[in-house]
RODO-2510 file (C-alpha; in nm, 4 decimals, decimal comma):
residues 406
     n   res          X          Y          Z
     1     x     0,0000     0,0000     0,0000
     2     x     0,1071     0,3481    -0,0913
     3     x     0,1429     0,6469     0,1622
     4     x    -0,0186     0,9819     0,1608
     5     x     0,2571     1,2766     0,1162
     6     x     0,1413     1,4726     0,4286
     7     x     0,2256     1,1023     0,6015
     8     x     0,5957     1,1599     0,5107
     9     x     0,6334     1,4842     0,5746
    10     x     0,4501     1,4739     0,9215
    11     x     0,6438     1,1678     1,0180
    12     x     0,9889     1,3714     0,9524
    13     x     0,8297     1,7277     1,1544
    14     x     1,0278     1,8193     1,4361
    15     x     0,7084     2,0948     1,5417
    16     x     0,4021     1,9672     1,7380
    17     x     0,1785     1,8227     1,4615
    18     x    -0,1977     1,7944     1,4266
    19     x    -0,3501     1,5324     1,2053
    20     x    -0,6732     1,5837     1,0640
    21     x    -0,7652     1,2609     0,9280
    22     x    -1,0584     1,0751     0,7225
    23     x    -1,2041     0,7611     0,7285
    24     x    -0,9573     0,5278     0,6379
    25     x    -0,6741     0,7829     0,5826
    26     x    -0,3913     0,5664     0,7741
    27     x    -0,3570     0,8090     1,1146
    28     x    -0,2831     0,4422     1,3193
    29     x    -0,0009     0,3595     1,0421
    30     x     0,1124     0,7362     1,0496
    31     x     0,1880     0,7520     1,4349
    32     x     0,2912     0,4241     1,4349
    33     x     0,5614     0,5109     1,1656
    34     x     0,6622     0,8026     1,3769
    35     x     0,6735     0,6007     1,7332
    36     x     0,9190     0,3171     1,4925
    37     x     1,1291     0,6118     1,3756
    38     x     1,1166     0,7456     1,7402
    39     x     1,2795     0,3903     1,8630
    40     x     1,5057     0,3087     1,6226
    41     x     1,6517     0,6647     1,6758
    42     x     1,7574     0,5787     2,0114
    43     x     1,4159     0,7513     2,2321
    44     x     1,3756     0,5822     2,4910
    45     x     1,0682     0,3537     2,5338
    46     x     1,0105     0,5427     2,9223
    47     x     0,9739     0,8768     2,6920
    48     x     0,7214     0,7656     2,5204
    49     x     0,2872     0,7930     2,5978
    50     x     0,0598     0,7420     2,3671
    51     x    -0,3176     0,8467     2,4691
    52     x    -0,6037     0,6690     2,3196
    53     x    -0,9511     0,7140     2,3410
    54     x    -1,0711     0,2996     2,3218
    55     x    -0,8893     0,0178     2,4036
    56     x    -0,9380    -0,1195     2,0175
    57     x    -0,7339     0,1772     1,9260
    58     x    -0,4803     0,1227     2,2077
    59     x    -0,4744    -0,2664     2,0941
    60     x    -0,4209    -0,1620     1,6979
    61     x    -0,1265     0,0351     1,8006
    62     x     0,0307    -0,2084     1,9666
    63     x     0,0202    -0,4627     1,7044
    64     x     0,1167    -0,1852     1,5037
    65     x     0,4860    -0,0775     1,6820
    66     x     0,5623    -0,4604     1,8871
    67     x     0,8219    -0,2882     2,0344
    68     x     0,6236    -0,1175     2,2487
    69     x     0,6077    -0,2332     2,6125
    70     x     0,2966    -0,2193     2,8054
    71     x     0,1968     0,1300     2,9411
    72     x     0,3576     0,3009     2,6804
    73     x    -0,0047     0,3119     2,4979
    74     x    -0,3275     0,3703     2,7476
    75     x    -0,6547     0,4534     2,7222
    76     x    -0,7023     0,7992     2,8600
    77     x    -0,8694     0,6261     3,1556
    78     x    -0,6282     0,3930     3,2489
    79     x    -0,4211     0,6129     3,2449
    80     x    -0,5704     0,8508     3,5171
    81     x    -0,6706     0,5324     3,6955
    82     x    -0,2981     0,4885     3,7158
    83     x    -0,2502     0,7956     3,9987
    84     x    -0,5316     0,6386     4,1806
    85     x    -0,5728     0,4470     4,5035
    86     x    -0,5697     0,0647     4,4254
    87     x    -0,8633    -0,0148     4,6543
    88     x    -1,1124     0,2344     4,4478
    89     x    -1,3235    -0,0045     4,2519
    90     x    -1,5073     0,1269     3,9185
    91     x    -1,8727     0,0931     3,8236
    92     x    -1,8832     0,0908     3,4821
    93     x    -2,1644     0,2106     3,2457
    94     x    -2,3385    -0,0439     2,9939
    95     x    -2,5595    -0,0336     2,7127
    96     x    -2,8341     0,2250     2,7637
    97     x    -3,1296    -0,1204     2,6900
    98     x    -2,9323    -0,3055     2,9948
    99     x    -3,0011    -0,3194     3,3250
   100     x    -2,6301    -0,2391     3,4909
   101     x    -2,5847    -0,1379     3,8649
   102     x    -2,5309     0,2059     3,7865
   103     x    -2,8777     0,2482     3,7077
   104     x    -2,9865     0,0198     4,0078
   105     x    -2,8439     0,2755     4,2763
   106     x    -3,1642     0,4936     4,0925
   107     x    -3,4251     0,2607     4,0962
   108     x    -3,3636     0,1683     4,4478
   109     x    -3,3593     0,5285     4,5130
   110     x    -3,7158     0,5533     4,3645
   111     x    -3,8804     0,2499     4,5731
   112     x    -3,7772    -0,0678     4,3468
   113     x    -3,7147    -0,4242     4,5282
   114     x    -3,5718    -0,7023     4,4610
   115     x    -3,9134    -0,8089     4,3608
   116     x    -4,0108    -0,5071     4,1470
   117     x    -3,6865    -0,3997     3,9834
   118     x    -3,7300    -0,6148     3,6933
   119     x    -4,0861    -0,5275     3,6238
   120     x    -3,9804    -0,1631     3,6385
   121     x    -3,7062    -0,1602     3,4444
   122     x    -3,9326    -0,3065     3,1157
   123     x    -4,1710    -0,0133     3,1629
   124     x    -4,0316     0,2375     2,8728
   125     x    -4,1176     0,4902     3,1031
   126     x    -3,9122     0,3890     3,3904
   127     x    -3,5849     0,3450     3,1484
   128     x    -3,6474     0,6759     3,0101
   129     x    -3,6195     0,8390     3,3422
   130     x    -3,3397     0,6549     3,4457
   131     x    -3,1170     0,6337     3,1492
   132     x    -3,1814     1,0200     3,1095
   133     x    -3,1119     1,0846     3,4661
   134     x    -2,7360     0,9329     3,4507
   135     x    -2,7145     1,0582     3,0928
   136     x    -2,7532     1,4367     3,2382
   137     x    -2,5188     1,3056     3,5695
   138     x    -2,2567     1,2454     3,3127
   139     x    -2,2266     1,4927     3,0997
   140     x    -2,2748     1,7379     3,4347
   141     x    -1,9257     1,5478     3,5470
   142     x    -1,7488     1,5438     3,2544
   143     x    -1,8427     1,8936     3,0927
   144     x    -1,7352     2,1228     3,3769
   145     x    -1,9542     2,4647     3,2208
   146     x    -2,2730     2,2532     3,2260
   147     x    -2,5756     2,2371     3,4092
   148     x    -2,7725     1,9388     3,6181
   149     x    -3,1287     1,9759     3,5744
   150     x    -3,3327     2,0548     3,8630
   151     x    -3,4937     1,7038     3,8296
   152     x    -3,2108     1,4883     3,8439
   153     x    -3,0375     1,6590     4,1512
   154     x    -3,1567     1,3890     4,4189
   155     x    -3,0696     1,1188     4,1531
   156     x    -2,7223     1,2583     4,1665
   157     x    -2,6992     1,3428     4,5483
   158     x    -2,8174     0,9683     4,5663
   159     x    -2,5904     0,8221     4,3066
   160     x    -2,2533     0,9935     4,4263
   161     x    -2,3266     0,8894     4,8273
   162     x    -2,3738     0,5385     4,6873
   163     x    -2,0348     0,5998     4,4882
   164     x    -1,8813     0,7324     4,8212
   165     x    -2,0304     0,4991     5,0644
   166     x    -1,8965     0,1508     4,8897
   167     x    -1,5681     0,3273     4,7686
   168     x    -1,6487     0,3512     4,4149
   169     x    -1,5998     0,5495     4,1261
   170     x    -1,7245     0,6016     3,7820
   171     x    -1,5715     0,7133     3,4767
   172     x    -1,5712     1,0332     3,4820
   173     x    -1,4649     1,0426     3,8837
   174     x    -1,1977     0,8534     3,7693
   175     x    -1,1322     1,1870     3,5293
   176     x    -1,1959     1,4331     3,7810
   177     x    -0,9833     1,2508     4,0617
   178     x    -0,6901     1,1803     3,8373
   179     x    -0,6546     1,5088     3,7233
   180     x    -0,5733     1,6626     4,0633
   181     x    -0,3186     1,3717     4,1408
   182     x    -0,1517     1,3923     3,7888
   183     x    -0,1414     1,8219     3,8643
   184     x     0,0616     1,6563     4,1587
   185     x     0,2252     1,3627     4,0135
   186     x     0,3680     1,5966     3,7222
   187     x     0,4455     1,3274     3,4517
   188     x     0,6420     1,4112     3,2372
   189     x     0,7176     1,2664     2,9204
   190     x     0,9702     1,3948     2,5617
   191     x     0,7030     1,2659     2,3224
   192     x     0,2857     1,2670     2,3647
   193     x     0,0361     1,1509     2,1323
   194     x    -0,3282     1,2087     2,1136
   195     x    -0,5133     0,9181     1,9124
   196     x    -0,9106     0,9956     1,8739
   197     x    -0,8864     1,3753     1,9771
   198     x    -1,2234     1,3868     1,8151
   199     x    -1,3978     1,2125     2,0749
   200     x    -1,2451     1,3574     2,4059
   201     x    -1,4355     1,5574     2,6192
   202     x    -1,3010     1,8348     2,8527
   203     x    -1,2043     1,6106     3,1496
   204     x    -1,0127     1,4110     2,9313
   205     x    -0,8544     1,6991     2,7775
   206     x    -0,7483     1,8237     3,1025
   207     x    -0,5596     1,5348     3,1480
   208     x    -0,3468     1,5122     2,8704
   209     x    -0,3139     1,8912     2,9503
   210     x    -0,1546     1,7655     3,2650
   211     x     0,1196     1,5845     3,0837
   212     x     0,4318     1,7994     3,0301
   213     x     0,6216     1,7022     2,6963
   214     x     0,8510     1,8525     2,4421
   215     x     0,6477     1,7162     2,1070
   216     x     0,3101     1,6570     2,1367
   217     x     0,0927     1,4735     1,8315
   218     x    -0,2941     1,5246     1,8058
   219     x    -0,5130     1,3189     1,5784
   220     x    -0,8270     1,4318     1,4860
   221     x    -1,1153     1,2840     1,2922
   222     x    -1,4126     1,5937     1,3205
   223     x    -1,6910     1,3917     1,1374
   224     x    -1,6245     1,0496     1,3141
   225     x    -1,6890     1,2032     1,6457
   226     x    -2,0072     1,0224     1,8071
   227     x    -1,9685     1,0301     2,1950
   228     x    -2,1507     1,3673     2,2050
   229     x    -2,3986     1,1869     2,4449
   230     x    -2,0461     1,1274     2,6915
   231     x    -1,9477     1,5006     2,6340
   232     x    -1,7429     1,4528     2,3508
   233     x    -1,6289     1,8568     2,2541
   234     x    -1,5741     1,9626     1,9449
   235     x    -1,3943     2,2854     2,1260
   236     x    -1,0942     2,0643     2,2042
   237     x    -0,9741     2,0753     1,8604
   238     x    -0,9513     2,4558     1,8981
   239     x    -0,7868     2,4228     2,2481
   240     x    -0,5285     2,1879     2,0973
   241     x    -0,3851     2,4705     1,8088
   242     x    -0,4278     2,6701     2,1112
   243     x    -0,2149     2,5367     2,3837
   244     x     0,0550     2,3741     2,1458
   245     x     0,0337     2,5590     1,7866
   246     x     0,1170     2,2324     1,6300
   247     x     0,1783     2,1802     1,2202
   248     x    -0,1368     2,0654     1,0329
   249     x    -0,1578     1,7990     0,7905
   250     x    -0,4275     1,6805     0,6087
   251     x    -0,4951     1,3224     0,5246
   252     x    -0,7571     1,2681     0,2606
   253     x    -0,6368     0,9472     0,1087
   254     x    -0,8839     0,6903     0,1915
   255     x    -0,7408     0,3906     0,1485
   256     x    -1,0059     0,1215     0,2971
   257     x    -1,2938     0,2435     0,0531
   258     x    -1,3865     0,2387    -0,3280
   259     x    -1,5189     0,5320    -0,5272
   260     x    -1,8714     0,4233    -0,4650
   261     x    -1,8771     0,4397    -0,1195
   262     x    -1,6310     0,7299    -0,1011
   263     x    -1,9471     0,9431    -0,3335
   264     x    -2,1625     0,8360    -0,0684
   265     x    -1,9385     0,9954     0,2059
   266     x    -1,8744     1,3390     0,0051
   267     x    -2,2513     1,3704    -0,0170
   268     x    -2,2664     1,3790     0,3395
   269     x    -1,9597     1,5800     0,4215
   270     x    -1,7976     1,7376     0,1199
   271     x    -1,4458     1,6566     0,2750
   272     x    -1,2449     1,6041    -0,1249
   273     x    -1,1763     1,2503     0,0369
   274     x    -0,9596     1,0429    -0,2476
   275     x    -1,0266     0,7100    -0,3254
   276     x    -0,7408     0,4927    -0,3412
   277     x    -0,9439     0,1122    -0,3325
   278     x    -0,9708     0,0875    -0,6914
   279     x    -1,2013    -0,2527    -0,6616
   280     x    -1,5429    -0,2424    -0,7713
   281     x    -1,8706    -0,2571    -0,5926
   282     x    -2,2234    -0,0516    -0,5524
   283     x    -2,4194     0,1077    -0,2485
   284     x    -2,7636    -0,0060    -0,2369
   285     x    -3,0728     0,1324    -0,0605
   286     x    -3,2956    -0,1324     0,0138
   287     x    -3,6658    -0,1088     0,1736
   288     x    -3,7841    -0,3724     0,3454
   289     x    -4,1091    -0,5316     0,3643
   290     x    -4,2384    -0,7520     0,6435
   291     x    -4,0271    -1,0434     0,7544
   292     x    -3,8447    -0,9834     0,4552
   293     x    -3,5170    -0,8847     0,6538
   294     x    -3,3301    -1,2211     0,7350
   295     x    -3,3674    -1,3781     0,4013
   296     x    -3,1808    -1,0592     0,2349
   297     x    -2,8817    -1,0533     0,5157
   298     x    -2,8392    -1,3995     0,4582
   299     x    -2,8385    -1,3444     0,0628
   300     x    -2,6031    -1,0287     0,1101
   301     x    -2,3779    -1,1663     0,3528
   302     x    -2,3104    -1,5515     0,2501
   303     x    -1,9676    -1,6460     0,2518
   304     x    -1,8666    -1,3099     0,2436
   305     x    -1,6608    -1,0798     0,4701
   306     x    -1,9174    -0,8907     0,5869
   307     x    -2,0125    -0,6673     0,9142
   308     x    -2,3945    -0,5896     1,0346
   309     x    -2,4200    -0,2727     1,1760
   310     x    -2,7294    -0,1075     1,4049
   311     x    -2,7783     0,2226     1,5922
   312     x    -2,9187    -0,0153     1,9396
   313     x    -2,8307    -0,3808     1,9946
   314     x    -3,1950    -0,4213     1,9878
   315     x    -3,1755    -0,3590     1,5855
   316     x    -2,9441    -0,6408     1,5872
   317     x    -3,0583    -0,9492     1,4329
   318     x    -2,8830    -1,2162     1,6180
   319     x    -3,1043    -1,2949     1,9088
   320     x    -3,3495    -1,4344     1,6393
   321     x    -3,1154    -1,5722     1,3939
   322     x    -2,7834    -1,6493     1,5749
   323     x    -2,6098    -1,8363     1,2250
   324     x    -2,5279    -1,4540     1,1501
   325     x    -2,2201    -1,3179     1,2629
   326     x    -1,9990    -0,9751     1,2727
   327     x    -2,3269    -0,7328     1,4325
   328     x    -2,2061    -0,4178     1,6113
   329     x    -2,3379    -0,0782     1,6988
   330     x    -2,2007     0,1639     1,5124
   331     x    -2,0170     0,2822     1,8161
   332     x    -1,8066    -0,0159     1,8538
   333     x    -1,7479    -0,0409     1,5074
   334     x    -1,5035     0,2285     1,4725
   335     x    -1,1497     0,1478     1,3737
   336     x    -1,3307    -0,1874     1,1854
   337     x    -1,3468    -0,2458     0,8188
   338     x    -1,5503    -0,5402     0,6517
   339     x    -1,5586    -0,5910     0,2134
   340     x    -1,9280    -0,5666     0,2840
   341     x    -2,1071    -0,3417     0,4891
   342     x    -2,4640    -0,3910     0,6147
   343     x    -2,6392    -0,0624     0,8028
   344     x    -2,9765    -0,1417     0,9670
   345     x    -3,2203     0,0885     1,0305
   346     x    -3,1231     0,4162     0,8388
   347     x    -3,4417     0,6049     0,8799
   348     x    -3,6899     0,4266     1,1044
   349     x    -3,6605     0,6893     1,3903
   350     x    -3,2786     0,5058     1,4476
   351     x    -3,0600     0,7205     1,2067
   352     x    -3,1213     0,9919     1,3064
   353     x    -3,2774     0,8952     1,6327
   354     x    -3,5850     1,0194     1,7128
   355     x    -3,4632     1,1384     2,0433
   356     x    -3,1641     1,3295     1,9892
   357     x    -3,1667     1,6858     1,8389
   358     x    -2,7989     1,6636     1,8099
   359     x    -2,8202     1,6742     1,4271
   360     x    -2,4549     1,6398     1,3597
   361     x    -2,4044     1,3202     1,5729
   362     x    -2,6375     1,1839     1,3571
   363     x    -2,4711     1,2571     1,0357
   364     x    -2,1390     1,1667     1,2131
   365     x    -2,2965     0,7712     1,3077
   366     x    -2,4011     0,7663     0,9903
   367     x    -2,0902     0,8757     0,8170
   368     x    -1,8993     0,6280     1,0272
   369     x    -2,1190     0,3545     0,9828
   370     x    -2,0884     0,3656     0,5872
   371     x    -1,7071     0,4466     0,5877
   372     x    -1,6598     0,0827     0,7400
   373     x    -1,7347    -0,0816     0,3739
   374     x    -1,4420    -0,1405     0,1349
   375     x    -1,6630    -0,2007    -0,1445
   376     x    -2,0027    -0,3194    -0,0868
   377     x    -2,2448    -0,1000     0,0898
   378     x    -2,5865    -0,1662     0,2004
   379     x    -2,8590     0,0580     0,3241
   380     x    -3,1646    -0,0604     0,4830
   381     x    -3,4969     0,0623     0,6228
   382     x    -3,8617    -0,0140     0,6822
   383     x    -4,0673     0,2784     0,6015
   384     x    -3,8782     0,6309     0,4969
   385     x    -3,5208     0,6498     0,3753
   386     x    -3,3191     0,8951     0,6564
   387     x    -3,3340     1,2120     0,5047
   388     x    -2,8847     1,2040     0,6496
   389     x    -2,8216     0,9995     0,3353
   390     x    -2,8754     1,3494     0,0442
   391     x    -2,9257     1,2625    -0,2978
   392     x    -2,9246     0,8750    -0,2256
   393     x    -3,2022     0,9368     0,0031
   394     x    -3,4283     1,0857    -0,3047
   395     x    -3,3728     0,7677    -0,5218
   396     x    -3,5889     0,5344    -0,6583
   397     x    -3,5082     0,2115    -0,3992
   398     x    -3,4800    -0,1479    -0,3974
   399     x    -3,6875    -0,4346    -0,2438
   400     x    -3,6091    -0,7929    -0,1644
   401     x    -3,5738    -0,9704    -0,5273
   402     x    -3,4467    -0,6762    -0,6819
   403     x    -3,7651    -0,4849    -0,7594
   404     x    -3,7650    -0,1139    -0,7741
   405     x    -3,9909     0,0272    -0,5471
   406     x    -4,2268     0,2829    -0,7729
***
């Protein structure tokens, strides 16, 4: 595979560099080149942190640079969990349709038993109140000039006693507390990188912010950034030209995806992304009839490397039909790539989501969703096309069997 120009000549900068990358662009290869020019120039591997948003990202760049010894790439998290006291135990979030103990501390708080949780917690109602109440307690932690609602202040006087009481912390404690031990701590380090500056919020920001080093590296993606909902800021781009005026470089060369899909992507975002997948293949917007839906995936997908994708797991087929394989939310897809890409539910109230008036996190799940397909894409829905998907949106359709839809 070939490289991008800007790769080269941000690999041989000697400024503070900031990456603004699309889909499939080769950012992972790019830092990993400059990490394996890094070591074989004699840096040390103690001068050396890499910050990464997920742990998938953290994992690529280690198979990326095997040189690397454990610690020298972290998850933002792990690494503040690092200055932390080992007894502190974390209570993690899960998937907004699952019952996790997080949202158990709120339904205790509102009456539930042992008896009754269960019954509450399928009332739409009750999960609505719930998952909305720790959804505002989150993004009141993690975005430090926001507000908690009136209504969810005894949920979150409730919630952090709990927290307190059984020596736990969440996530974004886990931000919060870290920071003031790194301000202490003072690590210090000749070479920082940023992976998945896009989805940071301003906790996490603060954090690397706590990190002193003499060449700093930011990677950015702006339309792949879908943790709004977690605070994700959009403002930490600016702060990062800000606080280390680094050299931009542009990579446009998307190497995972065909032309096809790559149109598909400009319609969206207009970002003069360049094809560099020269196979063939289509991107088809299917509508789909009643019951009509397995027969199709299992036409699409047979004996092909293929990837399901869904806004919920709920959308997923597999509890029905568990002979299919590869489903995953579009949020856990990132950093994944399949020949053939299957998107569920693009219009249906899912994409974009009936609830959200976040517009742009929309178009950036959708955008991210379709970038995962190297050649094949495939677009379904039930009753209207998602108005996210421009000109594709206004075509004539197909149905199972190939029919167009008049």
């Amino acid at each position: 595979m070939g490289k991008d120009i800007f790769q080269d000549t941000a690999v041989n900068c000697s400024s503070n560099v900031l990456l603004i990358a699309g889909p499939g662009a080769g950012k992972t290869r790019t830092v990993a080149t400059k990490i394996s020019q890094l070591l074989n120039n004699s840096t040390g591997l103690d001068d050396i942190l890499a910050l990464s948003f997920s742990k998938d990202a953290a994992r690529e760049l280690y198979k990326r640079v095997p040189k690397l010894p454990r610690g020298a790439v972290r998850t933002i998290h792990s690494f503040a969990r690092s200055f932390l006291p080992k007894d502190l135990k974390v209570i993690s979030s899960a998937d907004p349709e699952i019952l996790d103990n997080r949202k158990l501390i709120l339904l205790n708080h509102h009456g539930a038993t042992l008896q009754t949780i269960s019954k509450l917690w399928a009332e739409p109602a009750v999960q609505d109140r719930v998952n909305s109440a720790l959804d505002s307690i989150d993004k009141f932690k993690s975005t430090p000039d926001s507000l908690l609602p009136d209504e969810f202040e005894e949920d979150y006087s409730t919630y952090q006693s709990y927290l307190k009481k059984y020596n736990l912390i969440d996530f974004n404690d886990m931000l919060i507390m870290g920071i003031e031990a790194a301000k202490i701590a003072k690590p210090e380090f000749e070479w920082l990188f940023l992976d998945e500056g896009h989805d940071t919020n301003m906790l996490q920001y603060e954090l690397l912010r706590c990190v002193k080093a003499k060449h700093v590296w930011g990677v950015f993606s702006p339309h792949q950034m879908i943790y709004r909902w977690n605070g994700a800021d959009e403002r930490n781009l600016e702060r990062f030209q800000e606080d280390y005026k680094p050299e931009k470089f542009l990579l446009q060369n998307n190497w995972r995806s065909n032309k096809v899909v790559v149109d598909l992507l400009e319609d969206i975002y207009p970002d003069n992304l360049i094809p560099m997948n020269e196979t063939k293949g289509e991107v088809k917007l299917f509508r789909l009839s009643p019951n009509n839906e397995l027969p199709l995936l299992q036409d699409l997908c047979k004996g092909r490397d293929y990837m399901i994708l869904a806004r919920v797991n709920s959308r997923l087929p597999s509890r029905w039909h568990p002979n299919l394989k590869n489903l995953s939310t579009i949020h856990k897809s990132k950093g994944t790539e399949a020949e053939d890409t299957v998107v569920l539910g693009c219009g249906d109230h899912l994409i974009p989501y009936y609830k959200s008036a976040d517009i742009e996190e929309e178009k950036n799940l959708l955008y991210v969703a379709a970038s995962r397909a190297k050649s094949n894409l495939y677009l379904f829905y039930n009753e209207k096309p998602s108005p996210l998907l421009g000109k594709l949106a206004g075509q004539k359709v197909l149905v199972l069997g190939g029919k167009i839809d008049e």
